[in-house]
Backbone as JSON Lines, residues from 0, in Angstrom:
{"i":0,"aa":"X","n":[11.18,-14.36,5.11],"ca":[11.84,-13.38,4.29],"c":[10.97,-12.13,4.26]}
{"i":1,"aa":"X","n":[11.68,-10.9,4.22],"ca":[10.92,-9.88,4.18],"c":[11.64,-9.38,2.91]}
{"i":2,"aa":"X","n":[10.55,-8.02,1.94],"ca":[10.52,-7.5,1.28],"c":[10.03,-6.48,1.09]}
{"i":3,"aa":"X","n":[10.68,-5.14,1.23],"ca":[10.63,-4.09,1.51],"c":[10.12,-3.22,-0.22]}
{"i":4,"aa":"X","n":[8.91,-2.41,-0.08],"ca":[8.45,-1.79,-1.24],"c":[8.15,-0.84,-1.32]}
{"i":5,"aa":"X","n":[8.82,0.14,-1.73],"ca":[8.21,1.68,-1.45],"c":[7.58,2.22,-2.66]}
{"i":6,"aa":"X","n":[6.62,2.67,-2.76],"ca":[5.82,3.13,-3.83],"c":[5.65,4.53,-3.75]}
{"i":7,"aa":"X","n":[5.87,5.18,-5.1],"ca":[5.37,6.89,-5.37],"c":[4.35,6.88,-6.55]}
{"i":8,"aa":"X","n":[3.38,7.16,-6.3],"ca":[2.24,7.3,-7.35],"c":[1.76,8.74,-7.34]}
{"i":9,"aa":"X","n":[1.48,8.72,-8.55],"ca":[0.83,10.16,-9.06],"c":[-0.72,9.64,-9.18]}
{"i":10,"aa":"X","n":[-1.77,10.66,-8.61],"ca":[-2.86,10.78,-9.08],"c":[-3.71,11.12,-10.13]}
{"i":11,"aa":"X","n":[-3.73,11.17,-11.21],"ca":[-4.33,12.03,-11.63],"c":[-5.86,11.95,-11.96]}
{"i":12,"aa":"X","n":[-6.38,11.5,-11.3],"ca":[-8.39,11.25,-11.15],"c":[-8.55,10.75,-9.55]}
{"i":13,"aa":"X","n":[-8.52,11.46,-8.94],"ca":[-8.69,11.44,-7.37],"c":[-11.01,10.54,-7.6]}
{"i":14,"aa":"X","n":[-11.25,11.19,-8.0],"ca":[-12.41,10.6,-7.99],"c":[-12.59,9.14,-8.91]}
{"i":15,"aa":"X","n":[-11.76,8.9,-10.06],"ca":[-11.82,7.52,-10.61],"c":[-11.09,6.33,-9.43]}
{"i":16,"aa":"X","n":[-10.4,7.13,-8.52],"ca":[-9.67,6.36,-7.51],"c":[-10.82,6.03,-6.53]}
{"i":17,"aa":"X","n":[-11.46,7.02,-5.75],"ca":[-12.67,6.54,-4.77],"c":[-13.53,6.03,-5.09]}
{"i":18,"aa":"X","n":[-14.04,6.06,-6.46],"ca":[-15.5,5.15,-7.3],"c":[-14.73,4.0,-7.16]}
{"i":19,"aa":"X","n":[-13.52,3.61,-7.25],"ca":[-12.8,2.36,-7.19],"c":[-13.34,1.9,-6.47]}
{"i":20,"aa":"X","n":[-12.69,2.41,-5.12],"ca":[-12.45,1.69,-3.88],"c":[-13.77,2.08,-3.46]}
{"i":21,"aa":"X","n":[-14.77,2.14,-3.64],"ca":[-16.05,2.47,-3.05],"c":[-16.47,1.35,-3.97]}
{"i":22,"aa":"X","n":[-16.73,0.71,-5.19],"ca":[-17.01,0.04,-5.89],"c":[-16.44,-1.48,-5.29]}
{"i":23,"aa":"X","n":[-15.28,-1.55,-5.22],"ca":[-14.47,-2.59,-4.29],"c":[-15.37,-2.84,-2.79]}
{"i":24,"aa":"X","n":[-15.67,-1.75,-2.18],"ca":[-16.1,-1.92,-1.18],"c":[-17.75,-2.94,-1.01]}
{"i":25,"aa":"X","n":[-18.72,-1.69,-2.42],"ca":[-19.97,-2.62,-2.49],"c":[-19.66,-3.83,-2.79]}
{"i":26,"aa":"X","n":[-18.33,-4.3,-3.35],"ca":[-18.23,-5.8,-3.86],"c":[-18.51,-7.07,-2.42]}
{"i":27,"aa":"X","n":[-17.7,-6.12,-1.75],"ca":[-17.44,-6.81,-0.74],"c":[-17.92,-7.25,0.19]}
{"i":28,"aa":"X","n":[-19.19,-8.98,-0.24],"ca":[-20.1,-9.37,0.19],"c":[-19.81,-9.88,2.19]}
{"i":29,"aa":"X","n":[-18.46,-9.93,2.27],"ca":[-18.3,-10.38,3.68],"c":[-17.91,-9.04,4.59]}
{"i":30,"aa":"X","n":[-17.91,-8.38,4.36],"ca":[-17.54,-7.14,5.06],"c":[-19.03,-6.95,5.83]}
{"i":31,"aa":"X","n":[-18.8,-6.91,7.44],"ca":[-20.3,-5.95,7.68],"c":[-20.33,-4.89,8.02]}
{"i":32,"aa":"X","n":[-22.01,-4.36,7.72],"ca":[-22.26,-3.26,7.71],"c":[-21.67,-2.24,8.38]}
{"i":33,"aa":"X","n":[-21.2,-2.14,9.58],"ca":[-20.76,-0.71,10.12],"c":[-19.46,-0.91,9.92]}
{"i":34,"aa":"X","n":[-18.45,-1.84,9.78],"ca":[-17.61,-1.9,9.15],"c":[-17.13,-0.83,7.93]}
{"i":35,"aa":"X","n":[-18.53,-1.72,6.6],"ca":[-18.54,-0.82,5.36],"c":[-18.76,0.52,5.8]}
{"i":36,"aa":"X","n":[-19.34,0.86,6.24],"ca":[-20.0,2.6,6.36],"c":[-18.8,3.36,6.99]}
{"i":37,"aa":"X","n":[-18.18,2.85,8.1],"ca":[-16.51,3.24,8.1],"c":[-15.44,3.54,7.38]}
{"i":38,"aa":"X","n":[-15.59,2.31,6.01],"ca":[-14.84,2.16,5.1],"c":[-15.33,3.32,4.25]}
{"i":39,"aa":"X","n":[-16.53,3.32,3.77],"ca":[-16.96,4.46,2.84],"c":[-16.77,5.92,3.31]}
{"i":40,"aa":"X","n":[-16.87,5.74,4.11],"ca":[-16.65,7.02,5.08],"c":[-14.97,7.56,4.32]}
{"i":41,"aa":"X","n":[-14.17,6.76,5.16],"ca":[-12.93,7.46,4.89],"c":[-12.42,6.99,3.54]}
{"i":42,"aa":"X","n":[-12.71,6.4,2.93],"ca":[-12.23,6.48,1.74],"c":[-13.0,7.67,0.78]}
{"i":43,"aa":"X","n":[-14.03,8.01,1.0],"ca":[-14.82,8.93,0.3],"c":[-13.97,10.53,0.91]}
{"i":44,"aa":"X","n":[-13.41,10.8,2.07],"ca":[-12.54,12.08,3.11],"c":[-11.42,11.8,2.27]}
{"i":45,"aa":"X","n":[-10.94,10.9,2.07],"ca":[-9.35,10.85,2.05],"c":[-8.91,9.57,0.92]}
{"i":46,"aa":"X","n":[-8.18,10.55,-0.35],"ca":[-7.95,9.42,-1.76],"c":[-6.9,8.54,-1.41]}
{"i":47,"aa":"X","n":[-5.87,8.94,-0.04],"ca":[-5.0,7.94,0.22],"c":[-5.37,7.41,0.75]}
{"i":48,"aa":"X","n":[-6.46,7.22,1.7],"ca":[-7.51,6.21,2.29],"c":[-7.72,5.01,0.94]}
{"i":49,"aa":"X","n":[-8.14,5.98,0.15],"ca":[-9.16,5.07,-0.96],"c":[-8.24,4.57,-1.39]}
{"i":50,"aa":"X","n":[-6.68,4.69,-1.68],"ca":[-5.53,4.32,-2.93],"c":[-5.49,2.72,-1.86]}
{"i":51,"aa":"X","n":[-4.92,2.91,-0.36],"ca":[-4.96,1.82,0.45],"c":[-5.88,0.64,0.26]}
{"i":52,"aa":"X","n":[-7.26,1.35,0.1],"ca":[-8.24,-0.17,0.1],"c":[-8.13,-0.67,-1.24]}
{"i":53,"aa":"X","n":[-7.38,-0.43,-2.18],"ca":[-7.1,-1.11,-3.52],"c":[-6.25,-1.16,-3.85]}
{"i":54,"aa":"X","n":[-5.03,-0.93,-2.83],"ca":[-3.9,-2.23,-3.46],"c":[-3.89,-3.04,-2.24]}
{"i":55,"aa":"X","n":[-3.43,-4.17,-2.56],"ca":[-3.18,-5.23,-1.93],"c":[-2.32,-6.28,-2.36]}
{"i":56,"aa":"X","n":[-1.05,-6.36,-0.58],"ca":[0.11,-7.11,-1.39],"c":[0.1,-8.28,-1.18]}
{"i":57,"aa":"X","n":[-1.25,-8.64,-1.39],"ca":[-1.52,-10.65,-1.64],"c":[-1.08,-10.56,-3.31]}
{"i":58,"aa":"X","n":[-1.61,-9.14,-3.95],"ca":[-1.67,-9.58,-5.07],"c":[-0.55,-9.31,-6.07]}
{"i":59,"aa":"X","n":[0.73,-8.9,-4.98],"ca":[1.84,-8.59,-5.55],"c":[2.69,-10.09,-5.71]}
{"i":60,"aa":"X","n":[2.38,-10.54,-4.76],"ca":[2.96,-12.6,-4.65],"c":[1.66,-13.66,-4.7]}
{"i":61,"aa":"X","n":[1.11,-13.88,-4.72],"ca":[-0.05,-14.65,-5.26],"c":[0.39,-15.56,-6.39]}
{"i":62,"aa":"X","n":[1.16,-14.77,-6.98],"ca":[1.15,-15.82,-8.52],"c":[2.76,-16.35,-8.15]}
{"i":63,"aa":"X","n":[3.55,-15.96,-7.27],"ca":[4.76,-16.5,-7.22],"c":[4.91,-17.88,-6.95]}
{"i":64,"aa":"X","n":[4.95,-18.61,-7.53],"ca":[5.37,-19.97,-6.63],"c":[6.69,-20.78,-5.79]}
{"i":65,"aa":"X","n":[5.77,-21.23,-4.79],"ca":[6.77,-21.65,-3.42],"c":[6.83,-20.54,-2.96]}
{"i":66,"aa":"X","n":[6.06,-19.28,-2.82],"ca":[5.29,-18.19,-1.66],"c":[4.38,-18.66,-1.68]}
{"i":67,"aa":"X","n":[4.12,-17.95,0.04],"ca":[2.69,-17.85,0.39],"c":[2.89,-16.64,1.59]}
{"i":68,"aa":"X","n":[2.0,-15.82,1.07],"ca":[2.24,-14.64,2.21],"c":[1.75,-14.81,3.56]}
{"i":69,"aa":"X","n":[2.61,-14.74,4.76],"ca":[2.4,-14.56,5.59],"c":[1.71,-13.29,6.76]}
{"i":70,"aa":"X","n":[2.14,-12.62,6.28],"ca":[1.75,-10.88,6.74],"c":[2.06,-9.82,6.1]}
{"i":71,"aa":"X","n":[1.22,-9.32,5.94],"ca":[1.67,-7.85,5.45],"c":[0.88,-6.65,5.69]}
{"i":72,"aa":"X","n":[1.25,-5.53,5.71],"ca":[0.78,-4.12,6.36],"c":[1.23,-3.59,5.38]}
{"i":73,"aa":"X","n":[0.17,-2.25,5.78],"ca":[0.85,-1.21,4.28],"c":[-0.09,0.22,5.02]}
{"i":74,"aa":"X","n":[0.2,0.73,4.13],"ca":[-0.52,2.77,4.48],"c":[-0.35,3.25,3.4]}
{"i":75,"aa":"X","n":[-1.01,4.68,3.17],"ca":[-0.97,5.1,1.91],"c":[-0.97,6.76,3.03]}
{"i":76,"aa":"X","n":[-0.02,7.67,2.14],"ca":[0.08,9.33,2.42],"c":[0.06,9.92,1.38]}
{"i":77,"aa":"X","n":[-0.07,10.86,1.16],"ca":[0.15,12.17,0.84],"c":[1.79,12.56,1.12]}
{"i":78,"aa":"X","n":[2.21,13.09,0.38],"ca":[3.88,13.59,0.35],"c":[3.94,14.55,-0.79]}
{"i":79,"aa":"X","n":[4.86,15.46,-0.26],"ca":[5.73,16.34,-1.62],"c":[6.55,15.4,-2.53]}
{"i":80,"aa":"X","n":[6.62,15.13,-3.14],"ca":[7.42,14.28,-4.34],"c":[8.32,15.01,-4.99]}
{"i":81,"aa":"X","n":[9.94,15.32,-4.9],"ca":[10.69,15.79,-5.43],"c":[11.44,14.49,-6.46]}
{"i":82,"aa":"X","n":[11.42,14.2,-7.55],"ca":[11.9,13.51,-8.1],"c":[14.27,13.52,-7.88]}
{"i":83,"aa":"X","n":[14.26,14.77,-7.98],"ca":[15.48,15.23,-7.28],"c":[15.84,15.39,-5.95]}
{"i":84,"aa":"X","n":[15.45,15.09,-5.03],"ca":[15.72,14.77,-3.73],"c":[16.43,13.74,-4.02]}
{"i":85,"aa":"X","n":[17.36,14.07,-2.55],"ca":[18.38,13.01,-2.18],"c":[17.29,11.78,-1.11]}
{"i":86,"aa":"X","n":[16.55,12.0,-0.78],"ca":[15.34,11.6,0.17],"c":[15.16,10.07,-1.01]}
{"i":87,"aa":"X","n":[14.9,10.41,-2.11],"ca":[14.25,9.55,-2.78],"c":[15.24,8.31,-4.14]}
{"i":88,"aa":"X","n":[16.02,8.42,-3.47],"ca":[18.11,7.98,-4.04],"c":[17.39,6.58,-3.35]}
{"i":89,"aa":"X","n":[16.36,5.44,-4.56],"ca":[16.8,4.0,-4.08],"c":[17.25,3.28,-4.43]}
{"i":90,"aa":"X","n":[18.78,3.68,-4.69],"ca":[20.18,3.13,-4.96],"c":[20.56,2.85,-3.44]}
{"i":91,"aa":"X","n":[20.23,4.08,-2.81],"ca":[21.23,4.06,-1.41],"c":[20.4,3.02,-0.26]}
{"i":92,"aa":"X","n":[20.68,2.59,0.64],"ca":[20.3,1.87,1.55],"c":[19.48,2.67,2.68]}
{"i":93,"aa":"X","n":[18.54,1.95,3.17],"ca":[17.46,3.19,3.97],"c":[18.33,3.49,5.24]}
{"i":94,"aa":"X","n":[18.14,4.08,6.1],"ca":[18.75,4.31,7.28],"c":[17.52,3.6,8.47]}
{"i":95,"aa":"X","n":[17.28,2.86,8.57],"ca":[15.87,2.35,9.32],"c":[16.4,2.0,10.57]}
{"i":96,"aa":"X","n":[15.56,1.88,11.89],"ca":[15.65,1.19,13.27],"c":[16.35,-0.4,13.16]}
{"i":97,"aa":"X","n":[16.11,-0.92,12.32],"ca":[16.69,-1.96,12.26],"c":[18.06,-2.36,11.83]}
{"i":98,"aa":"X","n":[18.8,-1.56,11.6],"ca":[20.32,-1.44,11.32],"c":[20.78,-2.23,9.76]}
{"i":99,"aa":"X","n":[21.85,-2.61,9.83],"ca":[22.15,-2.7,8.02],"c":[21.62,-4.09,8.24]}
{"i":100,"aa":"X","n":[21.79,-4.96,9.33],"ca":[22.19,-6.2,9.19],"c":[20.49,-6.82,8.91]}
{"i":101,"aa":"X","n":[19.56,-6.22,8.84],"ca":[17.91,-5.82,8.25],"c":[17.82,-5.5,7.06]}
{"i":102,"aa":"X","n":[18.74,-5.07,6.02],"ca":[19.03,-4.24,4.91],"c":[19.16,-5.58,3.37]}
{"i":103,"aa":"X","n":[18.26,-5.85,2.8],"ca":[18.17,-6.44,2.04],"c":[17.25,-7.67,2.41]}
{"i":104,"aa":"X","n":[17.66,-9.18,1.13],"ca":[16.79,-10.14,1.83],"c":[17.46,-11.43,2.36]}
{"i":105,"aa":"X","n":[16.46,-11.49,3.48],"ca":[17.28,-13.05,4.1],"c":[16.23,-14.0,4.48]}
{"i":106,"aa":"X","n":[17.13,-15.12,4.53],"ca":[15.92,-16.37,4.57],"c":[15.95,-17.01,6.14]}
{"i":107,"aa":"X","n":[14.85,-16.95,6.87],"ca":[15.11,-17.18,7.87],"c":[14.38,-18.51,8.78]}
């Protein structure tokens, strides 16, 4: 089953966000070194870098039971945010590569 999540977040402490994920990062006793220094790197350039290394959608199903996540990917941008855009209508169904018959959830 897939489950499709689109998120719009507002910032408002761009630096309480990178002490995060820079804090997350020192946590992170299995990570190695040039790894981390990569990680610090761009999360310290870029807060949608940093917003990415602290969410994670283990921890959106984790507590569900009879899940267990199989895969998941994610990214974090920067965007204009018009709350009034028709762009951002998620009532309506996405228009995606995968056609309608992709459009909601199925068990497979």
């Amino acid at each position: 089953m897939r489950i499709r999540v689109e998120l719009v977040l507002e910032i408002d402490d761009e630096e309480a966000v990178t002490g995060a994920a820079l804090q997350a990062l020192a946590d992170d006793t299995d990570l190695p070194d040039a790894e981390r220094a990569h990680s610090e790197q761009a999360v310290t350039e870029d807060t949608a870098e940093a917003l990415a290394h602290l969410v994670d959608p283990f921890d959106l199903v984790s507590a569900v039971p009879g899940v267990e996540l199989q895969q998941a990917s994610w990214s974090s941008e920067r965007i204009d945010y018009d709350p009034d855009s028709p762009t951002w209508n998620l009532d309506e169904d996405d228009d995606d590569e995968n056609g309608p018959e992709d459009d909601g959830m199925r068990v497979g």
